[in-house]
N, C-alpha and C positions, 0 to 999 in steps of 0.2 A: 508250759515251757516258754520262757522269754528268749528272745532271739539271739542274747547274751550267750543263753543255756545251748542253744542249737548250734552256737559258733564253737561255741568249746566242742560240744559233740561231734562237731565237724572234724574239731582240728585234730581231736582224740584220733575218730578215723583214720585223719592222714596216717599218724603217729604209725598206729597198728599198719597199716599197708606198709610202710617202709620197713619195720621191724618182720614182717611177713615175707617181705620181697620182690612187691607188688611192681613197687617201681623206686627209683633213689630223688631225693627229693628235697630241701630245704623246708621246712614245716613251718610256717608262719606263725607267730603266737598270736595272730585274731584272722580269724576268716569272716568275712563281707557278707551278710545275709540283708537279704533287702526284700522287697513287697512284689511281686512280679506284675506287670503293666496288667494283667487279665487274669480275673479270682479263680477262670477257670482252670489257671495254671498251675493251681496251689497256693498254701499259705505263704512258702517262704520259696525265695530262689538263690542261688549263688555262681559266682562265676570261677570261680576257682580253679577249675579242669582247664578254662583257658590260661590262667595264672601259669598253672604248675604243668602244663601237660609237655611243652615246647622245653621246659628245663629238665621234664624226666626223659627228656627222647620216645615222646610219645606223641601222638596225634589226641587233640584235648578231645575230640568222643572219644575215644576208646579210654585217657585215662578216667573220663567222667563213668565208663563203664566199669572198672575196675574199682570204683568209691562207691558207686551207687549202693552196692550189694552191702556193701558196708554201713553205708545210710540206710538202709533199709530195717537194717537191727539196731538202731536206736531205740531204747524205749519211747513212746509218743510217738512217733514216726509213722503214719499208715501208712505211705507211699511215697516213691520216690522216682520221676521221668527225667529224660534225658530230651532237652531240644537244640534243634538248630549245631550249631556246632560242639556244642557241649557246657552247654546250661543243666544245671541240676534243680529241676523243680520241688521242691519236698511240701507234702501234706502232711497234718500232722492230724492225729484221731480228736473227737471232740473233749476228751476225756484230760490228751496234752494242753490242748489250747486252752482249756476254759479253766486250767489250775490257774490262770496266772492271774484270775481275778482272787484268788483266796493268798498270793504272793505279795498282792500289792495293799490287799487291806493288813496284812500281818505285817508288813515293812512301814506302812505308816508313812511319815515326812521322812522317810529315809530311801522312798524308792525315788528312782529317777538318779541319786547320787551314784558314784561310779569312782572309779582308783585312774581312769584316764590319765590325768596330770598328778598323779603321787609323786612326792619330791619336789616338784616344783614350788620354788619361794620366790614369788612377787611381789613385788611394789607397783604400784598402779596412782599415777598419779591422775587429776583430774578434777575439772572446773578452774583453784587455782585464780578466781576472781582478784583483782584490785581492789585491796577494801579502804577505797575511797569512795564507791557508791552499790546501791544494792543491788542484787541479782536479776537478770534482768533475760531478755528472749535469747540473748546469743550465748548463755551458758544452761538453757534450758535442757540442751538438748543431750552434752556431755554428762550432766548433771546424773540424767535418767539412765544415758545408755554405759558409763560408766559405772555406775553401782551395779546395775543388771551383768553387765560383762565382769564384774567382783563375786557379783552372786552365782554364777554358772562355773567361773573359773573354782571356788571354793567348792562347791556342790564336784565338782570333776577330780578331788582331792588334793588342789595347792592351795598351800599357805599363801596367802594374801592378806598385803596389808593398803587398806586404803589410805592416801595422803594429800592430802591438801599444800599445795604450796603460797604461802602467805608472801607477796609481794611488797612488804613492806618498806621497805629501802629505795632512797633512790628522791630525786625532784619533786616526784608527783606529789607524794606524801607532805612535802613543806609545801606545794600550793593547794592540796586540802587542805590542811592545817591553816593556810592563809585564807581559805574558804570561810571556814565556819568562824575567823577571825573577824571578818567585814562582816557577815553577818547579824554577828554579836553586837556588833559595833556601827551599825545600818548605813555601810557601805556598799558599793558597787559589787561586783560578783569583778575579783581581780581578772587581767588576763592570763585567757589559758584555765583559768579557773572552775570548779563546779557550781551548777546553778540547779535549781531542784529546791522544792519543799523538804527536802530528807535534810538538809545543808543545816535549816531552821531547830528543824527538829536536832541533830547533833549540835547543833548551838545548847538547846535548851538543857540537853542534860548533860555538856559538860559546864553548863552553869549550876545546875543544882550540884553534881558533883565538887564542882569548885565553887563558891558563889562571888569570891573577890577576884577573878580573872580579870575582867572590865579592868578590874582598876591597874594590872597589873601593861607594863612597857610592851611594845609587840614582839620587843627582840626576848623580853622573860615568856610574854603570854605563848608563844608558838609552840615550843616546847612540848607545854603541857597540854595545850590542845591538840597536839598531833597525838599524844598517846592518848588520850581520854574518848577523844572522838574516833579515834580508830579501835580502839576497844568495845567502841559501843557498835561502832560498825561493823565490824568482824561478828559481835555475839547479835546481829542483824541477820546476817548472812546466815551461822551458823542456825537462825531458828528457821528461815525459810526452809534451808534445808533439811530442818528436820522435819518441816510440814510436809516435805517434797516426799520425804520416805530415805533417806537420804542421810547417813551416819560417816563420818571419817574418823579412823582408827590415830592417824599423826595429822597435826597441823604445824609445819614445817616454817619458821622464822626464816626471811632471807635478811633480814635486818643478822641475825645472829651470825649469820656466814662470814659477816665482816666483822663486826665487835669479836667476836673468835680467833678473826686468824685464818680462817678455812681458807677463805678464798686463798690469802699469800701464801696459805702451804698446799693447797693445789697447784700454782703456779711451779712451784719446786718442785712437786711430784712430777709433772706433765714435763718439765726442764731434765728429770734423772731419765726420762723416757726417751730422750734426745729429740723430742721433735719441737723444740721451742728455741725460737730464733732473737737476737734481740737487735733490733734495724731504725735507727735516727730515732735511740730514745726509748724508743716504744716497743713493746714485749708483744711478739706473735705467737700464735702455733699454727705449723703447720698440716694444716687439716687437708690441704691438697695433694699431699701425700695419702688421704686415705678417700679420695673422691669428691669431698668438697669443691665446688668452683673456685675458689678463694681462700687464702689464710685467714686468719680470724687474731684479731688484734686482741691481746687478756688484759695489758695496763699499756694506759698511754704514755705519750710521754710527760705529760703533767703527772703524770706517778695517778694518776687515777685508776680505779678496776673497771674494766667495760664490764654489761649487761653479762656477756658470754660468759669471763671470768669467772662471776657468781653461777651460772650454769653448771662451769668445771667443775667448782665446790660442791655443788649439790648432788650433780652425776656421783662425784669420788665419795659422798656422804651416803648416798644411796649403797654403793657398793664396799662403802667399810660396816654399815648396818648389817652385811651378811645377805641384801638381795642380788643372787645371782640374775635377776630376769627383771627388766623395769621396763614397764609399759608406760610411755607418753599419750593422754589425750587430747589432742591440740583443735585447733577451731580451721576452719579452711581457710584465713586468712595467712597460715603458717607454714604451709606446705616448703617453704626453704627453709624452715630449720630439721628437716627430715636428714639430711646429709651433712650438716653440720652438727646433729647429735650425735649423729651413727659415727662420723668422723671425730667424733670427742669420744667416743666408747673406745676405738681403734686406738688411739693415741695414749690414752689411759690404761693399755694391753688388755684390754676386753675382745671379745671375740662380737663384732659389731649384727652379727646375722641371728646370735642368741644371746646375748646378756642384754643386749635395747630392742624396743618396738615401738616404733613411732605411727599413733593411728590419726588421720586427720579424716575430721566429720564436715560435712555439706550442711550447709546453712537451711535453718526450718524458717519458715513463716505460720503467721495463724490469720486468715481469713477477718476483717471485722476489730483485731487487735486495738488499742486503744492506748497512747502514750500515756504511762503513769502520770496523776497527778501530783503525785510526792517528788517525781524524779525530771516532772516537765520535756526531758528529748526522748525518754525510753520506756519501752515494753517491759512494764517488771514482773518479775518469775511471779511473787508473790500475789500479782495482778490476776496473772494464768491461774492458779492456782481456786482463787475464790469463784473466776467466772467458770472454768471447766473442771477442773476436780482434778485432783492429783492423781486416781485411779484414771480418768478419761486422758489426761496428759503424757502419765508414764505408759501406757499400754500403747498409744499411739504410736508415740516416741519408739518405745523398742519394738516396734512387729516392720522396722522398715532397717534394713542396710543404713550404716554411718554415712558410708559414703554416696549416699541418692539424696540429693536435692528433695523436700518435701515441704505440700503446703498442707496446715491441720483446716479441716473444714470444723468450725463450731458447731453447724446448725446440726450437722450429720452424728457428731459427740452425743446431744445433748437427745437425740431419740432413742425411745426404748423400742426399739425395730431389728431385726435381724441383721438388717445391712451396716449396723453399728458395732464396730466386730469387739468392740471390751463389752457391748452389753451381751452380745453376742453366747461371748465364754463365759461372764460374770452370771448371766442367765441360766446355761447351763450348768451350773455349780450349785447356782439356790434352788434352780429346781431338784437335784440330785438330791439334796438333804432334802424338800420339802418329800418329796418320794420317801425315801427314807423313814420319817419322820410318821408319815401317813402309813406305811407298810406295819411302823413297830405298834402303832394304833389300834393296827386290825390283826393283830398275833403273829404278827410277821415274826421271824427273827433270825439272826447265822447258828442256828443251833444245828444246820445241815446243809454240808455240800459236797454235791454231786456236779462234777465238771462235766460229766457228757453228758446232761439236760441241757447244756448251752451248745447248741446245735441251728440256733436259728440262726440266717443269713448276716439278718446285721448284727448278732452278737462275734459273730465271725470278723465281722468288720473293727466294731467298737475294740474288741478284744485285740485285734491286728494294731489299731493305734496306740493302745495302751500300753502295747508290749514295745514299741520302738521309743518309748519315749525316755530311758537313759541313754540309749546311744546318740539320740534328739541333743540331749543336754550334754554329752561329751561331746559334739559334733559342734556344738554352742560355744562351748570352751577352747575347743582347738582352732576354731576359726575366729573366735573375738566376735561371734554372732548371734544376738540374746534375739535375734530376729525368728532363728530357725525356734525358739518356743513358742514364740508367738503364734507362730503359723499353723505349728503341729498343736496346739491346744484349739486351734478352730477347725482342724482334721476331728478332733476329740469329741469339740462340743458338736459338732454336726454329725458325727455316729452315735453321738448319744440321743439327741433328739430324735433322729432316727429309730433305734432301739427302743425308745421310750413309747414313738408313737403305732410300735407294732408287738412289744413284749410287755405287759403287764407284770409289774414287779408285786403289788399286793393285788388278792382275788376280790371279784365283785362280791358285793354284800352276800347272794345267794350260794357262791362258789365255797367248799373248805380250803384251809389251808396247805400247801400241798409242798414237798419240796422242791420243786422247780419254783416258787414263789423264795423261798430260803434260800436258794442257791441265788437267782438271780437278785437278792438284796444283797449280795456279796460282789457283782459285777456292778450293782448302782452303787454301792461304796468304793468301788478301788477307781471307780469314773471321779467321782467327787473325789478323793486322793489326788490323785494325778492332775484333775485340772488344778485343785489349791496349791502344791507342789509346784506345777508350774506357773499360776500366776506370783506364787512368790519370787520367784526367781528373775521377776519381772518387774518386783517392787509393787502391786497388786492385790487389791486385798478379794478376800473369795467371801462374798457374804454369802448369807444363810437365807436371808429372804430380800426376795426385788419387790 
């Protein structure tokens, strides 16, 4: 029985007690089962009778007393105690508990998913680089936890579409373009300019690309080296992150928000909204009307579009796309545009507390780092990458809160020791199959299972982790937290080495084959499930042997 099954069971109960007349009641459709602090207490507990007891005009022991009786006839169910002021402790027979290893190997890469967030359509924007140089420590970290929170929200049942916002428009782009122009041309590094061996290197192939550029005026050559070198740059970007593990669904033009139109018919849409002002010239909206400190200027009065404007565009593009829900992941240097997005949803007739969410992440460091030699000022992703390993970078990255400050230790990565916590879990994965592997060797097989052979202490335990871990991954989803997997897969891997080093899954050479050996190769497979499952969701790869 997964704790899923036991909340329904639960709620079933209420159901019947109000239909019985037990007491009147509002019946929630999920009841709270959670681990209780002392095993002596049972497998599962809930607090519920305090929930509902005060609303049925009852004292929560006595309505905890009027459910128990009821919990007591669950199938699975051994027992059922009442503590304290009305806590419901539930035990469940060995027979309930230890199905849910035959549950999780039959569901495959499909446990751990859940309907949590059915319905829900987001957009999830994130990273979002300036691609005038390559990727580098301070989009490392969005990079990772971004996809992972893609990965958890999808696994939770919303549509999710990943996007990249391609900042292409705009100054910067004509002094890269004038970058790799002096370069070409064995000039200075202009001011304000990029300097970097990468600068060279996009020299060189938008020279093979073109090969008479040289020869071409700076006022013809720039042109074409702003699109040639940004297309190389972009499909730069693009493969790091696919080394990273690392896919986007749209890679969104802001160059096109203007060649379109967009931005100037955002302006008009935000103007039929009434909250756009037009003061010495220059076109406002008034965002302080919906909390922002300040209005927010969209075209000046030299008829230009501000930065924001193209924002408006993008926000109103997002939601004519059909996403009701767009998640912003911004870098901690952005924290003021939290209330001037929120204040562009408002303004736009969005409901600012559910159509946006604005996440801003704490800056990482890495211990030992080493300024790229391609990029000469910066830490590049793809640096990280060669030295640590993308499985040792992404796993780090996501087992910690966005918003906590963290620094990566190298030396601590790079051991194969327990206190290594990706080799930690990675560990217990290859060992699960190497078990496995070794059981089917010695005649092992799932041609028998018997759930009440799994009786011993720590399969009590293993089994207890096993079974919270889609509520783990809705709980991941609902909070924008791929940390909570992280955490609860080294719950996993440490009742699994436990379990391993006290339960023999295949018998000693002299021993038969028995099915407590059969059965229990059905709880070292749904262990390996569940942690592979969940290192994916983590961007994670779950090998087979260390």
């Amino acid at each position: 029985m997964t704790p899923d099954q036991l909340s329904s069971a639960i709620a079933a109960c209420l159901r019947d007690a109000v239909a019985a007349g037990d007491f009147e009641v509002d019946v929630p459709s999920e009841v709270r089962v959670e681990r209780p602090k002392s095993r002596e207490h049972g497998d599962w507990a809930t607090n519920i009778a305090l929930q509902l007891g005060k609303k049925a005009g009852l004292p929560p022991r006595r309505f905890a007393e009027l459910l128990a009786d009821r919990l007591a006839g669950i199938p699975g169910v051994e027992s059922v105690d009442i503590a304290g002021p009305g806590f419901l402790n539930i035990r469940l027979d060995a027979a309930a508990a230890g199905e849910l290893a035959r549950t999780i190997v039959e569901a495959g890469e499909a446990y751990g998913t859940n309907e949590a967030l059915a319905g829900h359509v987001v957009n999830m924007e994130f990273v979002s680089a300036n691609p005038t140089g390559p990727l580098h420590i301070g989009h490392t970290r969005w990079a990772a936890l971004g996809d992972s929170i893609a990965r958890v929200l999808k696994a939770s049942g919303a549509e999710v579409t990943r996007e990249y916002y391609i900042n292409d428009a705009g100054n910067q782009m004509n002094i890269f373009a004038l970058s790799v122009y002096n370069r070409l041309h064995g000039l200075p590094v202009p001011d304000g300019g990029y300097p970097g061996e990468y600068i060279r290197e996009l020299g060189d192939q938008v020279l093979r690309a073109h090969p008479g550029i040289r020869e071409l005026t700076l006022e013809a050559a720039i042109p074409v080296i702003r699109q040639l070198a940004y297309e190389a740059q972009l499909k730069d970007i693009k493969a790091t992150l696919a080394d990273f593990g690392v896919e986007f669904d749209v890679y969104y033009s802001e160059l096109e928000l203007h060649s379109t139109g967009a931005v100037e018919d955002a302006v008009d849409r935000l103007r039929e909204q009434g909250h756009v002002d037009d003061v010495d010239g220059a076109v406002w909206l008034r965002t302080t009307d919906f909390g922002d400190d300040k209005d927010r200027v969209l075209i000046r009065a030299n008829g230009e579009p501000t930065y924001f404007a193209a924002d408006a565009a993008y926000y109103l593009s997002k939601k004519d796309r059909g996403f009701e829900e767009k998640i912003y992941l911004l870098g901690a240097d952005h924290h003021g545009y939290v209330n001037r997005l929120k204040a562009l949803a408002a303004a736009a007739g969005d409901d600012p507390e559910r159509n946006i969410e604005v996440l801003i992440g704490q800056l990482m460091s890495v211990n030992g780092a080493k300024l790229s030699k391609r990029a000469g000022n910066i830490i590049e992703l793809r640096d990280l990458i060669q030295w640590l390993g993308a499985d040792a970078l992404r796993y780090s990255l996501g087992r910690y809160p966005a918003d906590s400050p963290m620094t990566i230790d190298p030396e601590l990565l790079k051991r194969n020791t327990n206190d290594n916590p990706v080799f930690y879990v990675q560990y217990a994965h290859a060992r699960s199959r190497a078990a496995s592997v070794n059981a089917e060797e010695k005649g092992v097989r799932r041609s028998v299972f018997d759930a009440s052979l799994l009786g011993h202490e720590t399969e009590n335990e293993l089994l207890s982790h096993l079974g919270r871990f889609p509520s783990v991954v809705a709980q991941a989803a609902s909070f924008r937290e791929p940390h909570r997997v992280a955490r609860h897969l080294e719950l996993v891997a440490g009742a699994y080495h436990r379990w391993y080093s006290s339960c023999r899954v295949a018998p000693l050479a002299t021993e038969p084959v028995e099915d407590v050996n059969r059965t229990r190769l059905w709880l070292n497979d749904a262990t390996s499930q569940v942690l592979a499952n969940g290192l994916g969701l983590l961007g994670v790869s779950a090998p087979e042997k260390m």
